[in-house]
C-alpha positions as CSV (number, residue, x, y, z in Angstrom):
1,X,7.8,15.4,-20.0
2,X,6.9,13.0,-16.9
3,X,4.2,14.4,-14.7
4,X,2.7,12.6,-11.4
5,X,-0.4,13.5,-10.1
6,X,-0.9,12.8,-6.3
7,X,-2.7,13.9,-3.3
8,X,-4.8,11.8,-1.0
9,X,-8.0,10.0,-2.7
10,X,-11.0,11.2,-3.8
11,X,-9.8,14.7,-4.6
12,X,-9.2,14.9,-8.5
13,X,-6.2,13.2,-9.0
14,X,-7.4,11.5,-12.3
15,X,-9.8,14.6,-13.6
16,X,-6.5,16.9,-13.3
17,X,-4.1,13.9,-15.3
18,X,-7.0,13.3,-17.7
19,X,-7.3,17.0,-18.8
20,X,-3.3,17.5,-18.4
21,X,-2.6,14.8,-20.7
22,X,-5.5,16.5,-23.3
23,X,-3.3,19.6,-22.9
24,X,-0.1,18.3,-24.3
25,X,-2.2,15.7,-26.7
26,X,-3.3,19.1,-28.3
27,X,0.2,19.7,-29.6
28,X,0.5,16.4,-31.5
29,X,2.6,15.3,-28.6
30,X,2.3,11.4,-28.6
31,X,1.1,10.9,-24.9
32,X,0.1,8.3,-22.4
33,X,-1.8,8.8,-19.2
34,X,-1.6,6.2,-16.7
35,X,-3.4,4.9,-13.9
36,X,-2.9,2.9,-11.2
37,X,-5.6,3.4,-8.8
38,X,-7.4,0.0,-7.6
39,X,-10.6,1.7,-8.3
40,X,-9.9,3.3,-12.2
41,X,-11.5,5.6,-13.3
42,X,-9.9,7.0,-16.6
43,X,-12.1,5.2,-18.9
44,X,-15.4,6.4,-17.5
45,X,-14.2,9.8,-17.9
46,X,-13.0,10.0,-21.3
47,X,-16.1,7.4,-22.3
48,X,-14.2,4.5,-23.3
49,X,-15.7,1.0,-23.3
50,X,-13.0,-1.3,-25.2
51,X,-10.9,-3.5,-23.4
52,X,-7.4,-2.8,-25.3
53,X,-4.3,-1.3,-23.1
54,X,-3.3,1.7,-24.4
55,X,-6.4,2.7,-25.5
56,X,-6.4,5.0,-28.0
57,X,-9.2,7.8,-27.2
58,X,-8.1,11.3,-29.5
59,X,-5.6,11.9,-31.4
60,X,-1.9,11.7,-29.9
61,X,-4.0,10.4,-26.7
62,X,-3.8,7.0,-25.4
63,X,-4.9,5.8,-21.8
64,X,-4.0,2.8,-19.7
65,X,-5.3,1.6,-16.2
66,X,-2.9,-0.9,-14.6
67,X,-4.1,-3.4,-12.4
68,X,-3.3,-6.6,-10.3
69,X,-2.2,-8.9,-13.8
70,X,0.1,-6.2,-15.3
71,X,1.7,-6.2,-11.7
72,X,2.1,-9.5,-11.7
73,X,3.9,-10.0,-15.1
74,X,6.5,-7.0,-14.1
75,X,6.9,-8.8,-10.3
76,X,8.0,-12.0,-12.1
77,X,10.4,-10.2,-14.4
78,X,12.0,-8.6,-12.1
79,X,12.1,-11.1,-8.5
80,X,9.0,-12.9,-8.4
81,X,10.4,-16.2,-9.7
82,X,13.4,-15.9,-7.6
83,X,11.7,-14.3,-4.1
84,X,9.1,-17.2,-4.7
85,X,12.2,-19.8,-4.5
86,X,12.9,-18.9,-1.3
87,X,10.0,-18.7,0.3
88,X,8.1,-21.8,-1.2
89,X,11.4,-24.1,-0.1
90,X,10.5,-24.3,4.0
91,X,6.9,-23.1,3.3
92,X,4.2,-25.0,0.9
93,X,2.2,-22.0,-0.6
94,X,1.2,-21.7,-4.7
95,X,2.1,-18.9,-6.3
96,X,-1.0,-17.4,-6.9
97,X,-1.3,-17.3,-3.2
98,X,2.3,-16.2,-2.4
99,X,1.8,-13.2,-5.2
100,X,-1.5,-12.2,-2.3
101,X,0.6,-12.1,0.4
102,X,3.0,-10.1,-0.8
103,X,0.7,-7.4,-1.9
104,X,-1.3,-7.6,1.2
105,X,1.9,-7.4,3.3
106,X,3.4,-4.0,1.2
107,X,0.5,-2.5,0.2
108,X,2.4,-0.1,-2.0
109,X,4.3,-3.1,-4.4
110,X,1.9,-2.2,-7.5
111,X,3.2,1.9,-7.1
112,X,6.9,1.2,-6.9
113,X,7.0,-1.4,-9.8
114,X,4.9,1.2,-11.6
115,X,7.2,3.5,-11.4
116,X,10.0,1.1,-12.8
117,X,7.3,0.6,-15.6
118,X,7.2,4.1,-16.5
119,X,10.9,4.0,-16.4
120,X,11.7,1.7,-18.9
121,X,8.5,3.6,-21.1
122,X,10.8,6.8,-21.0
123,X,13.8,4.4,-22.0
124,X,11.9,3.6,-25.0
125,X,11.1,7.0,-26.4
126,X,7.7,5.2,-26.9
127,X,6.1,8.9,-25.7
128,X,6.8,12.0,-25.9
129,X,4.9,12.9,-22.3
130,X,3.5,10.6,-19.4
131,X,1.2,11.5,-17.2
132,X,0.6,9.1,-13.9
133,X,-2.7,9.3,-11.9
134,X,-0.9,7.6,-8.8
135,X,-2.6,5.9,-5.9
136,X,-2.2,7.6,-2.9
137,X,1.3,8.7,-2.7
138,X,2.2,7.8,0.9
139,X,2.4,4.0,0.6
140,X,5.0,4.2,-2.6
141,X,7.3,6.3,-1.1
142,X,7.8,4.3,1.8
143,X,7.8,1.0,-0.5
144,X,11.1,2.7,-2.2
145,X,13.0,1.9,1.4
146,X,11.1,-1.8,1.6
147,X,14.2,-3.6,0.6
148,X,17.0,-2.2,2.3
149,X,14.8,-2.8,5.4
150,X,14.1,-6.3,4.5
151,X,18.1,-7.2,4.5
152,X,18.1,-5.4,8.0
153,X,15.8,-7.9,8.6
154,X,17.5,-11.0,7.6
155,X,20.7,-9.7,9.0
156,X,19.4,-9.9,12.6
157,X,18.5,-13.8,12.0
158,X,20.9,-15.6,9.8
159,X,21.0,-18.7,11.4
160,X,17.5,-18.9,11.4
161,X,17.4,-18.6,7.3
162,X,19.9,-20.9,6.7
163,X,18.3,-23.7,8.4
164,X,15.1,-22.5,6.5
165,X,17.4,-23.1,3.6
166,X,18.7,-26.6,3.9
167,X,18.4,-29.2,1.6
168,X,17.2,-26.1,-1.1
169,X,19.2,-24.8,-4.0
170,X,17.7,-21.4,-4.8
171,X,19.4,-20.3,-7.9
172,X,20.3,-17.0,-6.2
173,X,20.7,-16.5,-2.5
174,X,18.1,-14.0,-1.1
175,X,20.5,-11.3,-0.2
176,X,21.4,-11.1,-3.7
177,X,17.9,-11.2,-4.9
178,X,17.2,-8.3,-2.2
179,X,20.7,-6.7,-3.5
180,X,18.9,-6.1,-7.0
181,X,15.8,-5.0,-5.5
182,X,17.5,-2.4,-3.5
183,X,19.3,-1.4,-6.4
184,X,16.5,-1.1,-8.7
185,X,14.9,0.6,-6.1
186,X,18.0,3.5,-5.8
187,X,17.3,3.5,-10.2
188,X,14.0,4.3,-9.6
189,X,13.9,7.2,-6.8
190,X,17.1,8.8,-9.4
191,X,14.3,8.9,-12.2
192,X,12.0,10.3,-10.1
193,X,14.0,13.2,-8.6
194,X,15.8,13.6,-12.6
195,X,13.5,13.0,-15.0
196,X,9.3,13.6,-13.2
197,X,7.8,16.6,-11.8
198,X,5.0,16.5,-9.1
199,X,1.5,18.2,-9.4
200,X,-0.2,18.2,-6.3
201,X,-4.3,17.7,-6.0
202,X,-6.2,18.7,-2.8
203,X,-9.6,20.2,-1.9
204,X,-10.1,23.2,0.2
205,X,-10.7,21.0,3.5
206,X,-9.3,20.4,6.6
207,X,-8.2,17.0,6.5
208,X,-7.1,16.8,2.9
209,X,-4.9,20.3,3.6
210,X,-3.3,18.8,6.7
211,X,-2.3,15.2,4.6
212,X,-1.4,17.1,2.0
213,X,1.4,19.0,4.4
214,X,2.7,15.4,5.1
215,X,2.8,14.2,1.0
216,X,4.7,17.3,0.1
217,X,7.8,16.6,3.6
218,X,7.8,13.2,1.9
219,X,8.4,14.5,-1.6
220,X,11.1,16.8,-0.2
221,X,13.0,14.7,1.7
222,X,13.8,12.3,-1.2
223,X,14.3,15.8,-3.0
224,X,11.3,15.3,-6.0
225,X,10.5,18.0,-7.8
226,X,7.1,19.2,-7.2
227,X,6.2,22.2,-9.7
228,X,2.7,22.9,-9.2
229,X,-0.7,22.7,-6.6
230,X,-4.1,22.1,-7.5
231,X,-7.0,23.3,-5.3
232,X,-10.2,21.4,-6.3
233,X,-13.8,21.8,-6.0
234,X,-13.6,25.5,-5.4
235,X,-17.0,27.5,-4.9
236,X,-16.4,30.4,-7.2
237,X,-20.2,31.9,-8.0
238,X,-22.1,30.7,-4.9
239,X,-26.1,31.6,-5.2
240,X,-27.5,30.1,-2.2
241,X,-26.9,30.3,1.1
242,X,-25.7,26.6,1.0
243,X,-23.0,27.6,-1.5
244,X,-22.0,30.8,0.0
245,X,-21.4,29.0,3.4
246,X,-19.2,26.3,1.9
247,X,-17.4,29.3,0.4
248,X,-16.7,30.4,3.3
249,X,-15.5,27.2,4.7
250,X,-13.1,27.1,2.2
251,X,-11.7,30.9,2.5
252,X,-9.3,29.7,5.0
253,X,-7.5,27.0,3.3
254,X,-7.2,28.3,0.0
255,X,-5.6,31.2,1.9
256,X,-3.4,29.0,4.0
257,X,-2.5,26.4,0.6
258,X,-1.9,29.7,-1.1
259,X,0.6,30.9,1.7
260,X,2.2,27.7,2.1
261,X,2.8,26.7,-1.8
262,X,4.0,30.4,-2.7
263,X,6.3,29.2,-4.5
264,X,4.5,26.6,-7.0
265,X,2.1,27.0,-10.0
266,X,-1.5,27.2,-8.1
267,X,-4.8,26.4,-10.2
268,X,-8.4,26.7,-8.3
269,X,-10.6,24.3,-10.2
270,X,-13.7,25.4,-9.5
271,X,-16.7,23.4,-8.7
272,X,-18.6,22.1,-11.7
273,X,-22.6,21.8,-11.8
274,X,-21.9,18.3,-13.8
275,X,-19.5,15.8,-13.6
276,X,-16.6,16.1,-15.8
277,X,-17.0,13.3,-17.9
278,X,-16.1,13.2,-22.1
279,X,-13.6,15.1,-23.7
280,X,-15.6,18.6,-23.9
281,X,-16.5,18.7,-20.4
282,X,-12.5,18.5,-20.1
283,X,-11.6,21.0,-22.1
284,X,-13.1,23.3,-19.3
285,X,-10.7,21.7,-16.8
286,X,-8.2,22.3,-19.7
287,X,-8.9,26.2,-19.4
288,X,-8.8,26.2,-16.1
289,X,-4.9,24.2,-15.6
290,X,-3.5,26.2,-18.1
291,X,-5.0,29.6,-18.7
292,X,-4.5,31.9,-21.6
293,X,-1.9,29.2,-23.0
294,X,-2.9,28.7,-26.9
């Protein structure tokens, strides 16, 4: 099993993957939950302090939070070296500074070679079920279509590169570097729509209900497979008048999410009085995301 979690920030994502990957760790399953949010939080909420990647935090359970170096190595394997030829050849830029631009330019680089990382994990049988806390969702998805609209690009102005190009001898041209890219690319939207299912992760608000409309048109036009919804933060018991209003508040979009998502497996997390933080305070979530199941 290959589960994403996504929604927008700041509503759940990694509390829902944390106790989902608990859930399956239960079984014996061997399983790995990944994040690649800039801000991580996995660690704090299963309480681990140690430095190693996977870390090993129950048994079956191992966690990983991915950041700028581990995208780094997987951009060299794959086009860094070669993408880097062409550009430092009419420009004089180090690497180290080239790797910035390119993240700062596609914003979404780290999610789509992440998904290629978690790939080549299912190629490896290393786990038995991965569970990705993504980033928000929207910037990978578009990141998938980068290269074909890079060669669009370069086709409009080829005169242009090949003077940039004299007097260099790139060991591959940059269509063909491109060429792989957009293949790999193709690879990786196949595993998504084949091999991962989506779990979406909301809260009962305005804004977070009307980007969560535009997540789930993405997901379907590239035909992913999104199985189940989320509804966080939930005011089930209110006892104040503070509570009760934000109940309330929330009446109309857990009626509208429920309308609009018939058709998915819906969970309402409710509101906690603490923070979910350490592996009993998940097990809650646990009984919550999958009810009655032993």
């Amino acid at each position: 099993m290959i589960s994403i979690f996504a929604g927008k920030g700041g509503v759940g994502k990694t509390t829902c993957a944390a106790a989902t990957a608990l859930y399956h760790a239960s079984f014996g399953k061997r399983t790995l939950v990944i994040s690649t949010d800039a801000t991580p939080s996995l660690s704090h909420i299963f309480e681990v302090t140690g430095k190693s990647k996977p870390a090993r935090v129950a048994d079956s359970l191992y966690i990983s939070e991915l950041g700028l170096d581990e995208v780094r190595e997987l951009w060299n394997k794959k086009f860094g070296s070669e993408v880097y030829d062409f550009f430092s050849s009419f420009v004089s830029i180090e690497y180290e500074e080239f790797l910035g631009f390119m993240t700062s330019l596609l914003p979404g680089l780290a999610e789509e070679f992440m998904v290629d990382y978690i790939r080549e994990l299912d190629l490896r049988r290393e786990y038995e079920t991965i569970i990705w806390d993504s980033a928000p969702l929207g910037q990978t998805l578009s990141l998938l279509e980068t290269p074909a609209m890079m060669v669009e690009h370069l086709k409009l102005a080829p005169r242009v590169y090949s003077r940039l190009r004299r007097g260099s001898k790139p060991r591959e041209s940059i269509f063909g570097v491109i060429k792989r890219w957009r293949d790999l690319s193709k690879e990786n939207v196949d595993f998504l729509c084949k091999r991962v299912e989506f779990t979406l992760v909301t809260i009962p608000e305005a804004l977070a209900v009307q980007q969560l409309d535009g997540i789930r048109a993405e997901l379907d036009r590239f035909g992913f497979r999104v199985t189940g919804l989320v509804i966080n933060n939930v005011v089930k018991a209110p006892d104040s008048d503070f509570l009760k209003a934000r109940a309330r508040g929330q009446e109309q979009y857990i009626r509208r999410l429920r309308e609009g998502f018939s058709t998915l497996r819906i969970a309402e997390l409710p509101m906690f009085p603490e923070e979910v933080k350490g592996v009993d305070r998940l097990e809650r979530v646990v009984q919550v995301l999958f009810p009655g199941e032993d």
